[in-house]
C-alpha positions as CSV (number, residue, x, y, z in Angstrom):
1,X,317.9,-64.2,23.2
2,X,319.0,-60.6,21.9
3,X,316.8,-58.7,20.4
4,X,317.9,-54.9,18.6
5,X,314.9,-52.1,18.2
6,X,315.6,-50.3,14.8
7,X,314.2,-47.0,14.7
8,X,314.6,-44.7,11.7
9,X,313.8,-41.0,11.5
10,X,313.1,-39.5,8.1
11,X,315.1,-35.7,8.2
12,X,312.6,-35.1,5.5
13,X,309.1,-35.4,8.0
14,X,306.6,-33.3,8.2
15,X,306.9,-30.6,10.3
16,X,303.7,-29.2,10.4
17,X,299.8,-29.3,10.7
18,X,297.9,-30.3,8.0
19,X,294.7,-29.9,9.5
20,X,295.6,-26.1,10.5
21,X,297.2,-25.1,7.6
22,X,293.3,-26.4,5.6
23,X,292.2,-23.1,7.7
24,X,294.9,-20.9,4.9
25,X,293.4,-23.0,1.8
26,X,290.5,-22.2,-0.2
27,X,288.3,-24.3,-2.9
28,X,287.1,-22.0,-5.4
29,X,284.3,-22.5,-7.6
30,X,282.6,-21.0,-10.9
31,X,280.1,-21.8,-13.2
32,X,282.1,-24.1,-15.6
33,X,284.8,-25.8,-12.5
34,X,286.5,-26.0,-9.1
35,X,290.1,-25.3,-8.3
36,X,292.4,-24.3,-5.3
37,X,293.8,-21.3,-3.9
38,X,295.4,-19.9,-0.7
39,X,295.9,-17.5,2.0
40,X,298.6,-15.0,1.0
41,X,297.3,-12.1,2.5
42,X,294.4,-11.9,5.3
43,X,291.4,-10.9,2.7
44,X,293.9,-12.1,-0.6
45,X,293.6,-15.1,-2.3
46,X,296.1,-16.7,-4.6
47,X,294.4,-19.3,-7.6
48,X,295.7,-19.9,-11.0
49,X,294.3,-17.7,-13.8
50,X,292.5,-20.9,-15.7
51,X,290.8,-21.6,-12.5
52,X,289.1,-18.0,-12.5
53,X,288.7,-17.7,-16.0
54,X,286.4,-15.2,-16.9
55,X,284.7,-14.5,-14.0
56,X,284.7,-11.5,-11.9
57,X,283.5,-13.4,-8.9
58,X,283.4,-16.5,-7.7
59,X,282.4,-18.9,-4.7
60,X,285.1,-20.1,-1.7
61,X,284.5,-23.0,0.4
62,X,286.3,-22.0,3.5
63,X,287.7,-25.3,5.3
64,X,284.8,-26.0,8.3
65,X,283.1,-22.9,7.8
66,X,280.2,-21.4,5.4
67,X,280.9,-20.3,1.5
68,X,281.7,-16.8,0.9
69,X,281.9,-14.9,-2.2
70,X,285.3,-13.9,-3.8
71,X,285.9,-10.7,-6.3
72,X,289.1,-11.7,-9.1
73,X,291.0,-8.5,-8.8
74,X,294.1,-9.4,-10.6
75,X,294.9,-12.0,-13.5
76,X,298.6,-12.8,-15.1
77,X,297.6,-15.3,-18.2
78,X,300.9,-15.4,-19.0
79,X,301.8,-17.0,-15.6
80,X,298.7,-18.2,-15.2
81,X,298.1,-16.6,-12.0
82,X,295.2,-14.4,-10.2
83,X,294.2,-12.8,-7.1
84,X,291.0,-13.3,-5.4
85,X,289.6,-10.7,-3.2
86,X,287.5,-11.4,-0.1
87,X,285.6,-10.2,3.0
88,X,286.8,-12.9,5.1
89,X,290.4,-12.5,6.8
90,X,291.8,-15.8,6.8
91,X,295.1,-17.0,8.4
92,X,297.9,-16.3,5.7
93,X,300.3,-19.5,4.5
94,X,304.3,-18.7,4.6
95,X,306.2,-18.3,1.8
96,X,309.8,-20.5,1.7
97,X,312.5,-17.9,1.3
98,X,315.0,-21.0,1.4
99,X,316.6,-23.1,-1.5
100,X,314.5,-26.0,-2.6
101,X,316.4,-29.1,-4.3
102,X,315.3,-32.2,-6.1
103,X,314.6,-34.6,-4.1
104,X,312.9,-32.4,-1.0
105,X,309.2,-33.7,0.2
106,X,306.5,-31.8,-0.9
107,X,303.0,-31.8,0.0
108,X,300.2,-30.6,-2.2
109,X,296.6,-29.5,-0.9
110,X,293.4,-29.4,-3.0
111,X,289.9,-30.2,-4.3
112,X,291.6,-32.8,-6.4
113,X,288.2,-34.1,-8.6
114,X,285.9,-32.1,-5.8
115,X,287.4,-33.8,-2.7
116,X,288.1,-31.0,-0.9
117,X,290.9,-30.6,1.5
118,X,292.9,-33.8,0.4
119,X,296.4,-33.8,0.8
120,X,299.1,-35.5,-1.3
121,X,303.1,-36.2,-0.3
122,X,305.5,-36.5,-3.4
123,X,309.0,-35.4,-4.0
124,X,311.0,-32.1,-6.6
125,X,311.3,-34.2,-9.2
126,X,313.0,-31.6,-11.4
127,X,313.6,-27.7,-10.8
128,X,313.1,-24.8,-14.3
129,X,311.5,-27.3,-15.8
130,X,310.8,-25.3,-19.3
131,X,307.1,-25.5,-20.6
132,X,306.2,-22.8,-23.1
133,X,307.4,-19.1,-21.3
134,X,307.4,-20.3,-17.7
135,X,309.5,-22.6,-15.8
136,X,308.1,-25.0,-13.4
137,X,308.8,-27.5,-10.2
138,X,308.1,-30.7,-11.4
139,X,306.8,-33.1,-8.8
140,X,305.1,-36.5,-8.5
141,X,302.7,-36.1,-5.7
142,X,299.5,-36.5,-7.2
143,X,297.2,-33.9,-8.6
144,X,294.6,-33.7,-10.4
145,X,291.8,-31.5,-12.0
146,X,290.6,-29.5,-8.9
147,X,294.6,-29.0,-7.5
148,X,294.8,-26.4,-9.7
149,X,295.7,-23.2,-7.5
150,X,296.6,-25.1,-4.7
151,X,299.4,-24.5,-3.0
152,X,302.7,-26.6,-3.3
153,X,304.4,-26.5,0.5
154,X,307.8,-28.0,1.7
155,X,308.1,-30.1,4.9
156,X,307.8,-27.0,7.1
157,X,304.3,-26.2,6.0
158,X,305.5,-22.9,3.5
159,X,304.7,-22.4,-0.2
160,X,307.3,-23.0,-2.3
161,X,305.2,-23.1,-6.0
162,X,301.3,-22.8,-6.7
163,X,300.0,-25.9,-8.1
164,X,299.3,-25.2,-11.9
165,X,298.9,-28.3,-14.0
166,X,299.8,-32.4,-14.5
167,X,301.0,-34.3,-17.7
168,X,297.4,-35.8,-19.1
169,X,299.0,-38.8,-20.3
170,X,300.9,-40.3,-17.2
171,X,300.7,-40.8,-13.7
172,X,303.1,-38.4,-11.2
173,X,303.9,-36.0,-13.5
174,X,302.7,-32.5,-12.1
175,X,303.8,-28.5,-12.4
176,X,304.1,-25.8,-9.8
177,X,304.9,-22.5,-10.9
């Protein structure tokens, strides 16, 4: 009797750990919602401007740890985009310097409906995708209301886009910028 052993290695794994990298992501919350942000300095937080809204401070649910309060510093509407300020030095996320082409795994992380810290694998599904002013990634991995501000990372654990928003009408249809 013969018997082969297949094994396949996907080039495209993940080259990382989740689990540590949760220590770079925040969940932030306001009075009217929750969103995502990250790391990109050690007291800097990066969140999409709709997330913030209005506020000039906010809550952050640190991954295993106790809330802290966050100040908005900095908003960009038109790239929906702000800064978050806080106390707390927390471990800062890479950011890809490398070309990124359809096709490449991505993974998103987020407080996807207020689960926080859940982690999503998709695929570039399109690169400058046009929307209004700004271009986007366009991916499939799931996200959802509470992704927003998350960050989008390759298969090496770095940020290529900031989660932003998701087609309301259809499944795996979502927008970095």
């Amino acid at each position: 009797l013969f018997c082969m052993l297949f094994i396949s290695f996907s080039a495209n794994a993940i080259n990382f750990d989740a689990e540590e990298t949760y220590n770079s992501v925040v969940v932030v919350y306001t009075d009217t919602g929750v969103g995502s942000g990250f790391a990109i300095e050690e007291n800097l937080l990066l969140t999409n401007a709709h997330v913030v809204e209005d506020n000039k401070t906010v809550t952050i649910n640190l991954y295993n740890d106790s809330p802290i309060k966050g100040t908005v510093i900095k908003i960009d509407n038109n790239k929906d985009l702000a800064l978050i300020q806080t106390k707390k030095s927390l471990p800062v996320l890479d950011i890809n310097k490398e070309k990124i082409s359809i096709g490449d795994e991505v993974y998103a992380i987020g407080a996807p409906k207020d689960m926080p810290y859940t982690m999503t694998k998709g695929i570039i599904s399109a690169l400058d995708r046009q929307i209004g002013k700004n271009s986007y990634i366009q991916l499939d991995a799931s996200v959802n209301s509470g992704n927003s501000g998350g960050p989008l990372l390759d298969s090496n654990g770095k940020v290529i886009g900031v989660i932003t928003l998701k087609a309301s009408d259809a499944e795996g249809i979502g927008f970095a910028i």
